[in-house]
C-alpha positions as CSV (number, residue, x, y, z in Angstrom):
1,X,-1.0,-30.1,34.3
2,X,-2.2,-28.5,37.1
3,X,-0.8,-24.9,38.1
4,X,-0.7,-23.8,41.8
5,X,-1.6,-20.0,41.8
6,X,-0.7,-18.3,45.7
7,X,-2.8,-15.1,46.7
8,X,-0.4,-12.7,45.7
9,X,0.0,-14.4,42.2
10,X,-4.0,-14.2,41.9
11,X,-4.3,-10.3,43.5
12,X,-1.3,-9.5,41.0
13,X,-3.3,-11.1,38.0
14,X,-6.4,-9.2,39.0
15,X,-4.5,-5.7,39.1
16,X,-2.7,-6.7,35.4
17,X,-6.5,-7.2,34.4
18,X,-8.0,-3.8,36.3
19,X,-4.8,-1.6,34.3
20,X,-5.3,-3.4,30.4
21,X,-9.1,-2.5,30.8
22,X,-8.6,0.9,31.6
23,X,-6.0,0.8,28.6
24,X,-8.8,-0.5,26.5
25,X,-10.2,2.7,25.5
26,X,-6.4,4.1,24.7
27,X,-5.7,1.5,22.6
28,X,-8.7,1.7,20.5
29,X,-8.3,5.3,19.6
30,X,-4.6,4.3,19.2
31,X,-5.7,2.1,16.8
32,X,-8.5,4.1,14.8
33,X,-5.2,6.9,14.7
34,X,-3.1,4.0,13.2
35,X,-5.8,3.5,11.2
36,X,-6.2,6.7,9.6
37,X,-2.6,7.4,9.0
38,X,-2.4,4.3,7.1
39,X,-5.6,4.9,5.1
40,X,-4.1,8.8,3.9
41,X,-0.6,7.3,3.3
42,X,-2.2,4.5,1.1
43,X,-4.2,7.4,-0.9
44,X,-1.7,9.5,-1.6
45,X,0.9,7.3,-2.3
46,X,-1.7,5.6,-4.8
47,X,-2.2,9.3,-6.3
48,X,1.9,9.9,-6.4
49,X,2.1,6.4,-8.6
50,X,-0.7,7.1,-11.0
51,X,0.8,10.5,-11.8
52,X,4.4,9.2,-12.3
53,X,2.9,5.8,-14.3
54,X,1.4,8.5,-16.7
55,X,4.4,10.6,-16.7
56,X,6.2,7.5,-17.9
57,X,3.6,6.4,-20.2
58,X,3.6,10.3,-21.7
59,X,7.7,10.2,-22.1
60,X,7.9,7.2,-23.8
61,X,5.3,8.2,-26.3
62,X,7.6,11.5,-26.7
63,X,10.8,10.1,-27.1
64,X,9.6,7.7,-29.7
65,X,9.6,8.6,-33.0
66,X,6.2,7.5,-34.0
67,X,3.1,7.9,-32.1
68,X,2.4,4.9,-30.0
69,X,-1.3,5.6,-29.7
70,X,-1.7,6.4,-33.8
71,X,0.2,2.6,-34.3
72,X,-2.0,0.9,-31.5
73,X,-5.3,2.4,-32.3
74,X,-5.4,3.4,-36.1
75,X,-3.0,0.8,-37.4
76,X,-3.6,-1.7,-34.8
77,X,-0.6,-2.9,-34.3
78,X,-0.6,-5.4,-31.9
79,X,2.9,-6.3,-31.2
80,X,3.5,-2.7,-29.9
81,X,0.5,-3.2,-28.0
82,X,1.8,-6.2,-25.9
83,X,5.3,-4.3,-26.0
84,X,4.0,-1.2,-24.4
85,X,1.6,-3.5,-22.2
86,X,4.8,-5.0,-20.5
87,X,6.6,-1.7,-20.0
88,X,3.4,-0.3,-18.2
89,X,3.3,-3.3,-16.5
90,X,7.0,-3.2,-15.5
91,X,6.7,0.4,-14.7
92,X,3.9,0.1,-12.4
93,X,5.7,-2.9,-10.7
94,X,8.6,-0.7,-9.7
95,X,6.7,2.0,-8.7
96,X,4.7,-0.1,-6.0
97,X,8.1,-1.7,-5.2
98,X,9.2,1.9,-4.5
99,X,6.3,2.7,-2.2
100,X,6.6,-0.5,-0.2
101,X,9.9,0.6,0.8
Protein backbone atom coordinates (compact mmCIF):
# COMPACT_ATOMS: atom_id res chain seq x y z
CA UNK A 1 0.00 0.00 0.00
CA UNK A 2 1.13 3.12 -0.83
CA UNK A 3 0.85 6.12 1.72
CA UNK A 4 0.47 9.74 0.42
CA UNK A 5 2.47 12.02 2.89
CA UNK A 6 1.54 16.10 2.17
CA UNK A 7 4.31 18.72 3.18
CA UNK A 8 3.05 19.53 6.38
CA UNK A 9 2.73 15.72 7.30
CA UNK A 10 6.55 15.44 6.23
CA UNK A 11 7.82 18.97 8.00
CA UNK A 12 5.73 17.62 11.19
CA UNK A 13 7.51 14.15 10.98
CA UNK A 14 10.86 15.90 10.76
CA UNK A 15 10.16 18.27 13.92
CA UNK A 16 8.82 14.72 15.93
CA UNK A 17 12.37 13.48 14.86
CA UNK A 18 14.48 16.90 15.67
CA UNK A 19 12.55 16.79 19.62
CA UNK A 20 13.16 12.60 20.39
CA UNK A 21 16.90 13.29 19.45
CA UNK A 22 17.39 15.92 21.66
CA UNK A 23 15.41 13.69 24.24
CA UNK A 24 17.95 11.05 23.52
CA UNK A 25 20.45 12.03 25.96
CA UNK A 26 17.51 12.49 28.77
CA UNK A 27 16.38 9.30 28.30
CA UNK A 28 19.54 7.55 28.62
CA UNK A 29 20.50 9.07 31.92
CA UNK A 30 16.82 8.32 32.72
CA UNK A 31 17.49 4.99 32.13
CA UNK A 32 21.07 4.51 33.75
CA UNK A 33 18.97 6.25 37.02
CA UNK A 34 16.35 3.45 36.58
CA UNK A 35 18.99 1.41 36.34
CA UNK A 36 20.69 1.98 39.48
CA UNK A 37 17.61 2.18 41.67
CA UNK A 38 16.77 -1.20 40.54
CA UNK A 39 20.28 -2.58 41.04
CA UNK A 40 20.34 -1.17 45.05
CA UNK A 41 16.70 -2.30 45.56
CA UNK A 42 17.65 -5.86 44.27
CA UNK A 43 20.73 -5.83 46.82
CA UNK A 44 19.21 -4.92 49.65
CA UNK A 45 16.24 -6.71 49.31
CA UNK A 46 18.53 -9.84 48.58
CA UNK A 47 20.42 -8.86 52.05
CA UNK A 48 16.76 -8.39 54.00
CA UNK A 49 15.87 -12.18 52.77
CA UNK A 50 19.09 -13.85 53.65
CA UNK A 51 18.90 -12.34 57.11
CA UNK A 52 15.27 -13.31 57.79
CA UNK A 53 15.88 -17.06 55.92
CA UNK A 54 18.58 -17.44 58.74
CA UNK A 55 16.46 -15.99 61.35
CA UNK A 56 13.94 -18.68 60.35
CA UNK A 57 16.44 -21.30 60.04
CA UNK A 58 17.95 -20.18 63.76
CA UNK A 59 14.14 -20.32 65.38
CA UNK A 60 13.27 -23.47 64.22
CA UNK A 61 16.38 -24.99 65.47
CA UNK A 62 15.37 -23.18 68.94
CA UNK A 63 12.08 -24.17 69.28
CA UNK A 64 12.81 -27.81 68.57
CA UNK A 65 13.69 -29.88 71.20
CA UNK A 66 16.69 -31.53 69.76
CA UNK A 67 19.35 -29.98 67.88
CA UNK A 68 18.76 -30.09 64.18
CA UNK A 69 22.39 -29.68 63.19
CA UNK A 70 23.63 -32.55 66.02
CA UNK A 71 20.78 -35.08 64.20
CA UNK A 72 21.82 -33.96 60.52
CA UNK A 73 25.49 -33.94 60.93
CA UNK A 74 26.59 -36.34 63.80
CA UNK A 75 23.68 -38.82 63.49
CA UNK A 76 23.02 -38.24 59.98
CA UNK A 77 19.73 -38.44 59.89
CA UNK A 78 18.55 -38.00 56.64
CA UNK A 79 14.91 -37.77 56.87
CA UNK A 80 15.26 -34.50 58.93
CA UNK A 81 17.54 -33.48 56.39
CA UNK A 82 15.08 -33.55 53.44
CA UNK A 83 12.36 -32.28 56.07
CA UNK A 84 14.31 -29.20 56.97
CA UNK A 85 15.49 -29.00 53.17
CA UNK A 86 11.76 -28.36 52.27
CA UNK A 87 11.00 -25.87 54.99
CA UNK A 88 14.19 -23.78 53.88
CA UNK A 89 12.98 -24.21 50.65
CA UNK A 90 9.39 -23.17 51.45
CA UNK A 91 10.74 -20.41 53.49
CA UNK A 92 12.79 -18.88 50.97
CA UNK A 93 9.97 -19.22 48.41
CA UNK A 94 7.73 -16.91 50.44
CA UNK A 95 10.22 -14.67 51.22
CA UNK A 96 10.97 -13.84 47.36
CA UNK A 97 7.13 -13.98 46.97
CA UNK A 98 7.12 -11.18 49.54
CA UNK A 99 9.72 -9.07 47.82
CA UNK A 100 8.05 -9.38 44.42
CA UNK A 101 5.20 -7.68 45.78
Amino acid sequence: MIEIVSYDGLVSAMQRSAVLAQLEPVVSEARTGLLGYHLAAAAIFSVVGIVVLFLAIFLMEKLTRFSITKEIVDEHNTALAIIVGAIVIGIAIIIAASILG
